[in-house]
C-alpha positions, 0 to 999 in steps of 0.5 A: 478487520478481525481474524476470521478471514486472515490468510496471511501474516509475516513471522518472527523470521522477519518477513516469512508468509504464515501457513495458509489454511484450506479455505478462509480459515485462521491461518496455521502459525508455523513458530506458536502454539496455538495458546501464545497466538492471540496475544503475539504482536505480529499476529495482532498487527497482521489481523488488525486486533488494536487493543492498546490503551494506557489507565491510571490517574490523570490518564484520559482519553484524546479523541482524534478523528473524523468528528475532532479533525485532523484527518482527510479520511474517517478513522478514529483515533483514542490517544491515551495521555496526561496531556502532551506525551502519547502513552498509548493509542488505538485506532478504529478504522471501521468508524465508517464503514468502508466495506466493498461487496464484491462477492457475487459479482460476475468477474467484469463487474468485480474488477470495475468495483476491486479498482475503486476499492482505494481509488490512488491504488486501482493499479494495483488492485485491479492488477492483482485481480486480472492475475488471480483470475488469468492464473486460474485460467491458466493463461500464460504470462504474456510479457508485454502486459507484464511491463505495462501493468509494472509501469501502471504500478510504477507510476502509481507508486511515484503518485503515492510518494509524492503525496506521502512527502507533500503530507510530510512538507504540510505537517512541518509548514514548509507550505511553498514545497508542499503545493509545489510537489502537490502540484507535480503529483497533478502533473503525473495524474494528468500525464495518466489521464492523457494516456491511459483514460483515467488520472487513477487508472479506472477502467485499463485492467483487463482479463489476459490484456488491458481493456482499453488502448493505452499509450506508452510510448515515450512514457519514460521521459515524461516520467523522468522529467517529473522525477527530476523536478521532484529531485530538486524540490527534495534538495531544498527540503532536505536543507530545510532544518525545520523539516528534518528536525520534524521528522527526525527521530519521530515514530521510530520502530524496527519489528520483523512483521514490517512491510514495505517503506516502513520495514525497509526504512528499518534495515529489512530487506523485504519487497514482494517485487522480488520475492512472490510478486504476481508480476516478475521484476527480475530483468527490470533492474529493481534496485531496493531502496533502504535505510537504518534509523527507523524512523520518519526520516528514514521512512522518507529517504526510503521513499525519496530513493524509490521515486527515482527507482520507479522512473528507471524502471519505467525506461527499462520497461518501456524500451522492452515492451512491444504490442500489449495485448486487448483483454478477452471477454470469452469463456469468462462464465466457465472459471472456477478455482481459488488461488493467492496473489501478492504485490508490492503496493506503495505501502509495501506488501498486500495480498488478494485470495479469490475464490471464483465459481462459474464465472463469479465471486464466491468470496474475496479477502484482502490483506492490505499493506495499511492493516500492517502499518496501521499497526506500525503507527500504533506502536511507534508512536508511543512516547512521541508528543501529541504534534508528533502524531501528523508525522509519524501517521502520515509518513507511513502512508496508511490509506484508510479506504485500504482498511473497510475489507470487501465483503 
């Protein structure tokens, strides 16, 4: 992903949204002359620019990827070392193309393929579109459709944690933890499916309402119990020295363009549910998970944190919600406009701008939180050895699907 589609990106402020240009442009950087923008650390990690290699003697090039092993998902990666020691690293994310094309689809077809983008993420995705396209209808906020598209989100939220932890647990071959909160992850997903139609939400985002009936009632219970269940796996990884010793002090980093766990696990406030989200938390007592070390461990007490969190905020949420509204399929040919939204995925940050004329996409760009903590990774890790690199990638929880762009 390069910049001739960026829209946004986060300043030296730590955490302040760049200027948008009118259209797609390059956006306008508020804190640099526009010479000192192409080689700012914060604008490469914001656009996707990975340009980091290390030369001199006996430095040669360790390819990690989708050819070598290593990954569940295609991205190839060039390590930079002597042997054990990572000097450097530059990923490829575009090794396989993961493009979406979504620009001249109708708006029902575009969501069906916005939800399959990064399938674990459909939630959101989807979510992110339905409000995008409702704002420029200007439909008001109806507040039961609110809450359930923030327990969807919630619950989403808890399935990408859990598989964040479980991919950790493997890393540090603590295998009886690993299947057993696999295993709770399936649980969830199954509660989704039972309730919702589909284990990854496919097919229950609608325009002003959910296309689908979905069953919400005693969800928060559910919920809980796995939140419990996880409590008690956490304990016994959490007494696990080999586990900690793993994480601890692995791909350390604190920079003020982080997003999400990452940013949070660094000491950053920052978490879009309570400053520019599409969907309001405001009365859902949102409790922001932090930490101070920077590093994977923190990254995952950040996580752990907010899977308890995401169950509270489902029992809130539940206890407020009343008669969900159906989605509307009138009029839908007559939309026209462009706006900006932004959500807090599990990875942190993400934002979507559709443009739409006569009921159809003109052009879609999204910003994913992964692009930033693909960035993340390519500098935290740096200095860590060659074992390091299953910790410091897989805690940060980077889907590559995130990175393929939709055209």
């Amino acid at each position: 992903m390069v910049g001739e589609d960026v829209i946004t990106g986060v300043l030296e402020s730590g955490g302040g949204e760049c200027e948008i240009t009118s259209g797609f442009g390059i956006p306008s950087w508020k804190k640099a002359a526009g010479s000192d923008i192409d080689g700012r650390e914060d604008f490469k990690a914001c656009v996707g620019r990975f340009d980091e290699k290390a030369e001199g003697t006996d430095v040669f090039n360790f390819t990690y990827g989708p050819s070598a092993g290593g990954l569940n998902e295609s991205c190839k990666f060039n390590i930079y070392t002597y042997g054990e020691r990572i000097l450097s690293l530059r990923p490829e994310p575009a090794y396989k193309d993961r493009r979406l094309e979504v620009s001249g689809s109708g708006l029902v077809m575009a969501i069906l393929r916005l939800e399959r983008y990064c399938g674990p993420l459909s939630p959101f995705y989807s979510g992110m579109f339905a409000a995008a396209v409702e704002a420029i209808m200007g439909n008001g906020e109806n507040n039961d459709l609110r809450l359930a598209r923030v327990i969807m989100n919630e619950v989403g939220r808890i399935s990408d944690h859990l598989y964040v932890i479980a991919k950790l647990a493997e890393g540090a071959s603590q295998n009886v933890a690993y299947n057993l909160l696999f295993g709770l992850r399936e649980k969830l997903l199954r509660l989704v499916s039972r309730r919702f139609g589909h284990r990854y939400f496919f097919g229950i985002n609608g325009f002003g309402g959910l296309a689908r009936s979905a069953d919400f009632g005693g969800i928060s219970s559910e919920v809980g119990a796995i939140a419990e269940e996880f409590r008690q796996l956490w304990i016994r990884l959490e007494n696990s020295g080999i586990f900690i010793d793993r994480i601890q002090g692995t791909a350390t980093l604190r920079r003020p363009w982080m997003v999400g766990p990452a940013a949070r696990a660094a000491g950053l406030r920052t978490d879009t549910r309570i400053d520019g989200s599409c969907l309001r938390y405001d009365d859902l007592d949102l409790e922001v998970a932090s930490a101070a070390s920077a590093d994977t461990l923190a990254r995952s007490l950040v996580r752990k944190d907010e899977i308890f969190a995401s169950a509270r905020i489902i029992e809130k949420a539940e206890s407020m919600i009343r008669e969900v509204p159906a989605a509307v399929r009138m009029n839908l040919g007559e939309i026209s406009g462009e706006i900006s939204v932004r959500t807090e995925t599990p990875g942190g940050d993400s934002l979507m701008r559709v443009s739409l004329a006569n009921g159809v996409v003109k052009k879609i760009y999204i910003r994913p939180s992964s692009l930033q903590n693909l960035a993340v990774f390519t500098y935290a890790i740096k200095e860590n050895l060659l074992t390091d690199f299953t910790f410091g990638y897989e805690g940060l929880g980077i889907h590559v699907s995130e990175l393929g762009g939709v055209l």
